[in-house]
PDB file with SEQRES, HELIX, SHEET and CRYST1 records, atoms N, CA, C and O in Angstrom:
SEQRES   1 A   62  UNK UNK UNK UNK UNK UNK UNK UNK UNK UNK UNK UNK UNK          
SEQRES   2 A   62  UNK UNK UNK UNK UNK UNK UNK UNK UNK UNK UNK UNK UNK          
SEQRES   3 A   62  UNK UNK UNK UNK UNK UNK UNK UNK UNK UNK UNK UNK UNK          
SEQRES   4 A   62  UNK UNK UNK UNK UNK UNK UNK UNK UNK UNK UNK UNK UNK          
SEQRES   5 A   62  UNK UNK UNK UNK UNK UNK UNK UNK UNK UNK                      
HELIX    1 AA1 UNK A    7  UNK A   17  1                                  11    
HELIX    2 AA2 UNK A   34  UNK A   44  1                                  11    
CRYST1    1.000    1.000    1.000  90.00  90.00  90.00 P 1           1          
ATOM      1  N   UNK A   1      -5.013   0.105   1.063  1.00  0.00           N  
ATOM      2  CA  UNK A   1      -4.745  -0.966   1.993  1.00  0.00           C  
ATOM      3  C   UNK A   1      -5.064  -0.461   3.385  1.00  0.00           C  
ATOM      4  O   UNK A   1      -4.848   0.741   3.541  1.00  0.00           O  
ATOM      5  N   UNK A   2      -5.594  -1.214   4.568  1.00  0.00           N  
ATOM      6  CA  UNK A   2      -5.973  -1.063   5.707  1.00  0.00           C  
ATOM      7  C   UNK A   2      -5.071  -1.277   6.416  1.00  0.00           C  
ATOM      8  O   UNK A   2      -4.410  -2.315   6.426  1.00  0.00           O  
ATOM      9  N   UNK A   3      -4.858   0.060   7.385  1.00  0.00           N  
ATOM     10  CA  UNK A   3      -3.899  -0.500   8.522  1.00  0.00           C  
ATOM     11  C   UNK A   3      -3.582  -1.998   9.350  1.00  0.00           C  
ATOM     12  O   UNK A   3      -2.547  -2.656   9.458  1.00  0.00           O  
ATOM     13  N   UNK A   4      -4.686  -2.161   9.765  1.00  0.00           N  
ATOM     14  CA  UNK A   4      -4.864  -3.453   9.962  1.00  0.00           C  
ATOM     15  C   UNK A   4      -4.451  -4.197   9.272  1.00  0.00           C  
ATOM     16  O   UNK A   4      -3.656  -4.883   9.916  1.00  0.00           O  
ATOM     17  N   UNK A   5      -4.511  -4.568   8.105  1.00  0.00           N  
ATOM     18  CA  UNK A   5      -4.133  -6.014   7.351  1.00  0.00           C  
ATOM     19  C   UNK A   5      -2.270  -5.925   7.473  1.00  0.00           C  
ATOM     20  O   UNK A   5      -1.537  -4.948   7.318  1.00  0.00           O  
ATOM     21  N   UNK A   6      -2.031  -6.931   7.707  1.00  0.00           N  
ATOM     22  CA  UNK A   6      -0.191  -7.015   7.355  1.00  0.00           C  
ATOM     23  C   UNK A   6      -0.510  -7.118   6.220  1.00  0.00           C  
ATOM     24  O   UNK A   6      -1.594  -7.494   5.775  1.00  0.00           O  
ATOM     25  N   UNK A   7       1.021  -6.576   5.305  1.00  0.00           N  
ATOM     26  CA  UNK A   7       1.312  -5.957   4.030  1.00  0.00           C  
ATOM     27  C   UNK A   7       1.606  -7.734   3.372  1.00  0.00           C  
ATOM     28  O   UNK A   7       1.419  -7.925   2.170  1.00  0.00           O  
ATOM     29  N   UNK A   8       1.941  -8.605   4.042  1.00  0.00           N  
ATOM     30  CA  UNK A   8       2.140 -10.066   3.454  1.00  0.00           C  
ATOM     31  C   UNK A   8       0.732 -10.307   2.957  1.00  0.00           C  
ATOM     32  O   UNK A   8       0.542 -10.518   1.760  1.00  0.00           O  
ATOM     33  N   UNK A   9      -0.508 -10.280   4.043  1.00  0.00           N  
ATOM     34  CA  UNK A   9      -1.896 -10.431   3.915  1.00  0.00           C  
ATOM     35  C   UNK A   9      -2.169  -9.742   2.406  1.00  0.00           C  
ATOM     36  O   UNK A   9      -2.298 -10.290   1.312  1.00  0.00           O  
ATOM     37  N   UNK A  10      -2.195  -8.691   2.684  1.00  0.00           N  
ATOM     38  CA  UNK A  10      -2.749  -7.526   1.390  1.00  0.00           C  
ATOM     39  C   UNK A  10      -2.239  -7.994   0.268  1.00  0.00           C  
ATOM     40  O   UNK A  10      -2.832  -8.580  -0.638  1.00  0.00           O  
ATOM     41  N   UNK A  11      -0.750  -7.627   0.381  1.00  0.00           N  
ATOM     42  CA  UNK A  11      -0.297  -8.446  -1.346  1.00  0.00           C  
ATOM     43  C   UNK A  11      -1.074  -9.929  -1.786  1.00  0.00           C  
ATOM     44  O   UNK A  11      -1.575 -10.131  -2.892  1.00  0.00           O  
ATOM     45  N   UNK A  12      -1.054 -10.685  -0.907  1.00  0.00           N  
ATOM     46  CA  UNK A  12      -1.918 -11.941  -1.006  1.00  0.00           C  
ATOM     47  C   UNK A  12      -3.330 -11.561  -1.645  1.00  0.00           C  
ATOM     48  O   UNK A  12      -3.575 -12.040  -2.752  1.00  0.00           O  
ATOM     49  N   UNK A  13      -4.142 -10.857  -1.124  1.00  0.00           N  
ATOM     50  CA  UNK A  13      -5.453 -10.753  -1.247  1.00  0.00           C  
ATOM     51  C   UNK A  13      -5.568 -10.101  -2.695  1.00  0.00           C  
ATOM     52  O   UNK A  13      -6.494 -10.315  -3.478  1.00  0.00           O  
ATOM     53  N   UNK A  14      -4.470  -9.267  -2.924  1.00  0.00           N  
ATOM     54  CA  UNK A  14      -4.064  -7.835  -4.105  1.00  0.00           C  
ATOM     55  C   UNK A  14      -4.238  -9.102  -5.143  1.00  0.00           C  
ATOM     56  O   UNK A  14      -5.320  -9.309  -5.692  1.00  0.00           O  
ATOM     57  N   UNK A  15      -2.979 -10.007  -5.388  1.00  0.00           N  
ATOM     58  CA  UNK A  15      -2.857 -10.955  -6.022  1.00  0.00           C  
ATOM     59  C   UNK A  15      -4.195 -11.344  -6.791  1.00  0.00           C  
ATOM     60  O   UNK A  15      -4.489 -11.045  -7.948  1.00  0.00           O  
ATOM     61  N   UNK A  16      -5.026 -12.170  -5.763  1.00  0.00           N  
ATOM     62  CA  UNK A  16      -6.222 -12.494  -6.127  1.00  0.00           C  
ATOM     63  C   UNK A  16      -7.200 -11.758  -6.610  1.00  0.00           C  
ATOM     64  O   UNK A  16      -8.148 -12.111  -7.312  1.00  0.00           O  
ATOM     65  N   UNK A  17      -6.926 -10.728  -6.205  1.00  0.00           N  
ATOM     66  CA  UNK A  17      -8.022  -9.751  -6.957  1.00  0.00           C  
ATOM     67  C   UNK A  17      -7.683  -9.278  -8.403  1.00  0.00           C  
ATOM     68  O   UNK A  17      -8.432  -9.120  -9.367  1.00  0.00           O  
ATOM     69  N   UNK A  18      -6.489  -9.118  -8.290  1.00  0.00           N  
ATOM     70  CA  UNK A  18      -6.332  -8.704  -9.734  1.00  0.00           C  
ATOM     71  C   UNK A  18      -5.967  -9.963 -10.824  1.00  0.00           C  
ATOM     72  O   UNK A  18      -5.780 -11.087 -10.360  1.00  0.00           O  
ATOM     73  N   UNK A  19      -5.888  -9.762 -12.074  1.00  0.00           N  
ATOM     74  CA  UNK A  19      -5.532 -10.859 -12.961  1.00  0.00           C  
ATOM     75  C   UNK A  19      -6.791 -11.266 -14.075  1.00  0.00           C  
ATOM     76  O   UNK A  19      -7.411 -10.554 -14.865  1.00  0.00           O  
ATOM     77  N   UNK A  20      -6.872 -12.629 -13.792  1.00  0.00           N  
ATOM     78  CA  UNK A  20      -7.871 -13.128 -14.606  1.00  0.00           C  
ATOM     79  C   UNK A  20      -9.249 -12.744 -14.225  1.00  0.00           C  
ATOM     80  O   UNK A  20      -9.670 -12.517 -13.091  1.00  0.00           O  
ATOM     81  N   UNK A  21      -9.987 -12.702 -15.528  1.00  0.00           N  
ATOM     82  CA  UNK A  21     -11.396 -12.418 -15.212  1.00  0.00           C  
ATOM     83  C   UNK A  21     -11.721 -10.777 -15.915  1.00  0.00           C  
ATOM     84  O   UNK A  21     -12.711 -10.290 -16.460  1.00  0.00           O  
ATOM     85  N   UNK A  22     -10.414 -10.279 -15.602  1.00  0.00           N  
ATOM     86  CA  UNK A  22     -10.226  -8.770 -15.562  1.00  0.00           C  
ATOM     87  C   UNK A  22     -10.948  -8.575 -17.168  1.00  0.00           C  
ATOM     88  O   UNK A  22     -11.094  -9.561 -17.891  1.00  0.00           O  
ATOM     89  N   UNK A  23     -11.365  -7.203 -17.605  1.00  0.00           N  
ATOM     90  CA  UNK A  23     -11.956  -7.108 -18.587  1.00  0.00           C  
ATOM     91  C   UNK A  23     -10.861  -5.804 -20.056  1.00  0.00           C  
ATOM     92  O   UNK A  23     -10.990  -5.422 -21.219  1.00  0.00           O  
ATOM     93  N   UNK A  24      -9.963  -5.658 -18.961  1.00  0.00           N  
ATOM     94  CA  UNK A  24      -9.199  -5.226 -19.722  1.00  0.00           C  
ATOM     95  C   UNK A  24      -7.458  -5.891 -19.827  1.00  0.00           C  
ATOM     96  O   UNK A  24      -6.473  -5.300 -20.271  1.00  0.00           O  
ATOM     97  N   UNK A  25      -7.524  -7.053 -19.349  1.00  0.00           N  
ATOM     98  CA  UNK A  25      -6.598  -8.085 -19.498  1.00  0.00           C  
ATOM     99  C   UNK A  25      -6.181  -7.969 -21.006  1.00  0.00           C  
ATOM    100  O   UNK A  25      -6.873  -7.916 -22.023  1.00  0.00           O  
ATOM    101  N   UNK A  26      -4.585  -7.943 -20.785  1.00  0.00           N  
ATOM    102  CA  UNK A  26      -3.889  -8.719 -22.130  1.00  0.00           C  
ATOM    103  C   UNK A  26      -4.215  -9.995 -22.352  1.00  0.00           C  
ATOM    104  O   UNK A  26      -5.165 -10.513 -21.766  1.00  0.00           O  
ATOM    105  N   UNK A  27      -3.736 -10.408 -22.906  1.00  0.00           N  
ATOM    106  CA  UNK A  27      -3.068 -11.816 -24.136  1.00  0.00           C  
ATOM    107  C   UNK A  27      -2.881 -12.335 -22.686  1.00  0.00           C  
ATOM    108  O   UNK A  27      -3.549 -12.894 -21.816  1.00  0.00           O  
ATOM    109  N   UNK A  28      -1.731 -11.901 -22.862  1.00  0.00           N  
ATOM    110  CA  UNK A  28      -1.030 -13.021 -21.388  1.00  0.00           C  
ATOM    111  C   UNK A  28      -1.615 -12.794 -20.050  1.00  0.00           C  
ATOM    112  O   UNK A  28      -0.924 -12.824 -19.031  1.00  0.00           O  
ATOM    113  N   UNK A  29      -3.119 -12.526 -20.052  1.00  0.00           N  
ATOM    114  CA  UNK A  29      -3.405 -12.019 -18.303  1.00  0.00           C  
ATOM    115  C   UNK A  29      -2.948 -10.612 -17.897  1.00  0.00           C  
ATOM    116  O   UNK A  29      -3.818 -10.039 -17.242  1.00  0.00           O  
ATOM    117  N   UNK A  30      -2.068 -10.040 -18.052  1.00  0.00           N  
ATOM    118  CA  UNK A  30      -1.356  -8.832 -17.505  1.00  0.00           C  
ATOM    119  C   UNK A  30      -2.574  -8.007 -17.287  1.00  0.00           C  
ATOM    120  O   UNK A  30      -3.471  -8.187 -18.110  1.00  0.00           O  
ATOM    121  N   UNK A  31      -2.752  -7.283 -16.501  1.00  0.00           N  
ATOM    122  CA  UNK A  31      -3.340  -6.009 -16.219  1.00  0.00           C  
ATOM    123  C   UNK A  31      -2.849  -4.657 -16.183  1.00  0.00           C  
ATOM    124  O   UNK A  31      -3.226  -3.977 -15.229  1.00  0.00           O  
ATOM    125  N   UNK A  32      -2.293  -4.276 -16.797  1.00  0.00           N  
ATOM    126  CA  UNK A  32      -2.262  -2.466 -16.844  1.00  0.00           C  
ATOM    127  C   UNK A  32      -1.754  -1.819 -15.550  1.00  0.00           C  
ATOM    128  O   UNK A  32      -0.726  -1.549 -14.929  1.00  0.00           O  
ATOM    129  N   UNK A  33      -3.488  -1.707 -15.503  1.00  0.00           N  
ATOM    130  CA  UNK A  33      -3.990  -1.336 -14.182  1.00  0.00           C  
ATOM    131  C   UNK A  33      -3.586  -1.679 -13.411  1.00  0.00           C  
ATOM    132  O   UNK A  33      -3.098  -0.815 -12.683  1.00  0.00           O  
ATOM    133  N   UNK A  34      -3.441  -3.245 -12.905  1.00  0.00           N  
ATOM    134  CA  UNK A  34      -3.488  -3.300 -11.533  1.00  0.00           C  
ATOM    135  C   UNK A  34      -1.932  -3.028 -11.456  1.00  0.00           C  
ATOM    136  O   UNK A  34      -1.634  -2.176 -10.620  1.00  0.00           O  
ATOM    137  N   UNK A  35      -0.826  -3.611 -12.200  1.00  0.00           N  
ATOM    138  CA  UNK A  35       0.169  -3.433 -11.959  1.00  0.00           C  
ATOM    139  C   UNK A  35       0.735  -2.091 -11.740  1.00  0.00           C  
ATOM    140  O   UNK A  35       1.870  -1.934 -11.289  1.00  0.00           O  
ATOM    141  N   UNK A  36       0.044  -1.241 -12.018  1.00  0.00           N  
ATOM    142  CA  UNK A  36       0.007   0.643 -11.912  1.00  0.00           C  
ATOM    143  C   UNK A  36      -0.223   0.781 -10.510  1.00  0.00           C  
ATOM    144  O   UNK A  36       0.401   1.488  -9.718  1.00  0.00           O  
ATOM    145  N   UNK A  37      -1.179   0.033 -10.301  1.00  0.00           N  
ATOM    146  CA  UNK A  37      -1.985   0.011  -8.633  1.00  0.00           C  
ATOM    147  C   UNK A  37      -0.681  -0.340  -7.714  1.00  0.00           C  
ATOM    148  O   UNK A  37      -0.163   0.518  -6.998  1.00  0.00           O  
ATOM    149  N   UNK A  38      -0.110  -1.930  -7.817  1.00  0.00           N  
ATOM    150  CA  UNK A  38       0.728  -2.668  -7.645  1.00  0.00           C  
ATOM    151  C   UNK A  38       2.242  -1.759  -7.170  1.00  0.00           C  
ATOM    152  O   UNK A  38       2.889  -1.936  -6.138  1.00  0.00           O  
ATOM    153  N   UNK A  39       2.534  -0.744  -8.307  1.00  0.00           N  
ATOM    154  CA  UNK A  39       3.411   0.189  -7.949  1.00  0.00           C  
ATOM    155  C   UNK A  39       3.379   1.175  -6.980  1.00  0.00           C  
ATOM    156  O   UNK A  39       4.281   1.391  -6.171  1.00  0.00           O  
ATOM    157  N   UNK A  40       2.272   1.803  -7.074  1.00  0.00           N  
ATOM    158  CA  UNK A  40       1.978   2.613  -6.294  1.00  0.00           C  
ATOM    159  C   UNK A  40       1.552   2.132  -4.931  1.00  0.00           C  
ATOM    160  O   UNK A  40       1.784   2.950  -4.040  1.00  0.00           O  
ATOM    161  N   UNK A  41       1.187   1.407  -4.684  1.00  0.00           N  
ATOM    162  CA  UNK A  41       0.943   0.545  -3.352  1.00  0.00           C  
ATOM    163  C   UNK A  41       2.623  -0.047  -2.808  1.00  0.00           C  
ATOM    164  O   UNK A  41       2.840  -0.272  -1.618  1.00  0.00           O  
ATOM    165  N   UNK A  42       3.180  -0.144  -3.369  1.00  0.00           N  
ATOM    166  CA  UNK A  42       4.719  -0.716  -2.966  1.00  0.00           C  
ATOM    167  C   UNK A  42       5.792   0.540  -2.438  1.00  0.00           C  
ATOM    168  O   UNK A  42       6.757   0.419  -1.683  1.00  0.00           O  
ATOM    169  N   UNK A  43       5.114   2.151  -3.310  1.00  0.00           N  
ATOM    170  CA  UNK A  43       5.981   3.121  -3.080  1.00  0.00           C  
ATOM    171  C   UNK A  43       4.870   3.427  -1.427  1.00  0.00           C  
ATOM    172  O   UNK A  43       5.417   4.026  -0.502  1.00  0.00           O  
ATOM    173  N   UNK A  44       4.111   3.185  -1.343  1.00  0.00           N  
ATOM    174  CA  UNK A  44       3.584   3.565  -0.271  1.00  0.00           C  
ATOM    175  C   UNK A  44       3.803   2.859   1.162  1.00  0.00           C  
ATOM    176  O   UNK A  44       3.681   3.205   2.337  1.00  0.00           O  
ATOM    177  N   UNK A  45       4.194   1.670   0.456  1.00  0.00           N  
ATOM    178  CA  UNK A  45       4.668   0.892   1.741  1.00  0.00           C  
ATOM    179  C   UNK A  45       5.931   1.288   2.301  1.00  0.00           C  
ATOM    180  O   UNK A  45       6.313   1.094   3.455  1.00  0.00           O  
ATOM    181  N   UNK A  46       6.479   1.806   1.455  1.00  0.00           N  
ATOM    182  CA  UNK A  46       8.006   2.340   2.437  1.00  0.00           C  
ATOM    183  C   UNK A  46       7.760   3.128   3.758  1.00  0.00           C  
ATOM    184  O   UNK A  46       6.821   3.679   4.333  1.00  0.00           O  
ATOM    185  N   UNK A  47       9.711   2.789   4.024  1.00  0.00           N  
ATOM    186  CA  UNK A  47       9.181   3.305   5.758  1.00  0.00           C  
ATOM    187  C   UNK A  47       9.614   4.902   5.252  1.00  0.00           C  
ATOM    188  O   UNK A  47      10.291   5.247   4.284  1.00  0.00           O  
ATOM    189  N   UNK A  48       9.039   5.604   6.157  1.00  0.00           N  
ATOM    190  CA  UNK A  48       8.921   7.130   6.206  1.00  0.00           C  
ATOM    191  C   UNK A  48       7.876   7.642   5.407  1.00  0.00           C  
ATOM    192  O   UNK A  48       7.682   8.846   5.241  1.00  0.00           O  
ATOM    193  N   UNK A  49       7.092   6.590   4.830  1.00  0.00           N  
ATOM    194  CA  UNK A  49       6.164   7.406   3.947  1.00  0.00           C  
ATOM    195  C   UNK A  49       4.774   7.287   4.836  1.00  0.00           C  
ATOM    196  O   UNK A  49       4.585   6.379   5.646  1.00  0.00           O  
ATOM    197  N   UNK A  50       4.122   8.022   4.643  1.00  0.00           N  
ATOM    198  CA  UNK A  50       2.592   8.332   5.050  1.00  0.00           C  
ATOM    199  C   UNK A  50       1.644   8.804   3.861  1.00  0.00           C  
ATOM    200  O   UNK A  50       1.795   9.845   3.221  1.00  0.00           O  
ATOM    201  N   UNK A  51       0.473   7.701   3.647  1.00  0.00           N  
ATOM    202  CA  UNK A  51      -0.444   8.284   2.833  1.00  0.00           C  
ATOM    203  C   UNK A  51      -1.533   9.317   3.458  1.00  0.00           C  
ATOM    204  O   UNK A  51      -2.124   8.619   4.282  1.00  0.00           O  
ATOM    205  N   UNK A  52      -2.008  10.394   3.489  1.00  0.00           N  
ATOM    206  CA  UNK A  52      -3.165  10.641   4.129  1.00  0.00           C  
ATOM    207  C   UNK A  52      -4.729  10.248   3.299  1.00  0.00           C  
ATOM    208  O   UNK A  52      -5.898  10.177   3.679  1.00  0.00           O  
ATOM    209  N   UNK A  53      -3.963  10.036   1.878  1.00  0.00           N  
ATOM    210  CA  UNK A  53      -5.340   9.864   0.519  1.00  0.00           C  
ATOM    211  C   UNK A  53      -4.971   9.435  -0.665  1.00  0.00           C  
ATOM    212  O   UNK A  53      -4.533  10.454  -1.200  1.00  0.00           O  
ATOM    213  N   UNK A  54      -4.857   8.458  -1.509  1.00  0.00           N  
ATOM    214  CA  UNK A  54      -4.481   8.384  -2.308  1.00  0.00           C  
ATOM    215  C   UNK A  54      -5.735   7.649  -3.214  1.00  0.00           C  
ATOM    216  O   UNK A  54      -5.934   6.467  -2.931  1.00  0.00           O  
ATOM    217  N   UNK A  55      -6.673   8.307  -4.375  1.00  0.00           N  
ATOM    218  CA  UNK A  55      -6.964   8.378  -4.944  1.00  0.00           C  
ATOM    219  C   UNK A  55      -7.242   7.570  -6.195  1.00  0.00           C  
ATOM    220  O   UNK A  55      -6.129   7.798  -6.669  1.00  0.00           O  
ATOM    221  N   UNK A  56      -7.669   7.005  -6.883  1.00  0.00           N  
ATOM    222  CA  UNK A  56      -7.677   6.449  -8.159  1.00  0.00           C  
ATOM    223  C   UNK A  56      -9.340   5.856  -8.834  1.00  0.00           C  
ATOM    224  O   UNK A  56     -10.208   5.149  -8.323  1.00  0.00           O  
ATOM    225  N   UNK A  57      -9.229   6.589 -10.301  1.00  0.00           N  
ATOM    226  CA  UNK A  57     -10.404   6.143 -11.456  1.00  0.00           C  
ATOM    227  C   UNK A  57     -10.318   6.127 -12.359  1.00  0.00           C  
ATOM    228  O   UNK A  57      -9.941   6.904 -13.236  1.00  0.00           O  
ATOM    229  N   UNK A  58     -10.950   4.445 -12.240  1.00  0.00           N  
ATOM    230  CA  UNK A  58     -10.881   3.821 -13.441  1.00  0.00           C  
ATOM    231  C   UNK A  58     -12.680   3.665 -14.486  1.00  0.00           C  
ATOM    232  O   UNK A  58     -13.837   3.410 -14.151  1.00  0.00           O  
ATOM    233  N   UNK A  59     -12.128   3.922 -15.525  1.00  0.00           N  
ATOM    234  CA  UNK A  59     -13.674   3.945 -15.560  1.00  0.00           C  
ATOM    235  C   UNK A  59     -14.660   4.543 -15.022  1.00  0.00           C  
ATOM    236  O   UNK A  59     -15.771   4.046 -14.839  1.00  0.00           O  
ATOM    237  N   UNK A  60     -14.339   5.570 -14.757  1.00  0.00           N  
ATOM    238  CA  UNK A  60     -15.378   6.383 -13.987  1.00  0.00           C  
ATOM    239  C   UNK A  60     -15.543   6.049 -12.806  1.00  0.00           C  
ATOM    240  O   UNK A  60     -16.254   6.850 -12.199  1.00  0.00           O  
ATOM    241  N   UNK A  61     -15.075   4.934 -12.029  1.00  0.00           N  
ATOM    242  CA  UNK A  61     -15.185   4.190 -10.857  1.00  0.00           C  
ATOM    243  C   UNK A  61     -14.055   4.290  -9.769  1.00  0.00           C  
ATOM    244  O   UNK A  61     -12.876   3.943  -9.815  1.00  0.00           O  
ATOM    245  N   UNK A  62     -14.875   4.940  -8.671  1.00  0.00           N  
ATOM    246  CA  UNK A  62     -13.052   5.428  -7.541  1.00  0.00           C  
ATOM    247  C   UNK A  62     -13.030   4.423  -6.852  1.00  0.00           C  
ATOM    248  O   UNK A  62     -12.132   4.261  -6.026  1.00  0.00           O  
TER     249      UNK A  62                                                      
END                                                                             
């Protein structure tokens, strides 16, 4: 997530990006993934925390 964007914005945009369409979607839509993403993006939003890098591949894809 970009400094810039407010964290209301991002979850919004997060939303849309993830879900349907997805190619490793459950039954019910669920994604795995993004909700993995989803977590880890929420522990990062806390106050006192600072990311300097946080990392992730899927599929061979960072």
């Amino acid at each position: 997530m970009s400094d810039d964007i407010p964290a209301s914005e991002a979850d919004e945009t997060r939303s849309s990006e993830s879900g349907a369409g997805s190619e490793n979607a459950d039954a019910d839509g669920a994604d795995p993934f993004a909700a993995e993403i989803d977590k880890a993006r929420d522990l990062l939003d806390g106050d006192g925390i600072e990311a300097v890098h946080v990392g992730v591949v899927r599929d061979g894809e960072v």
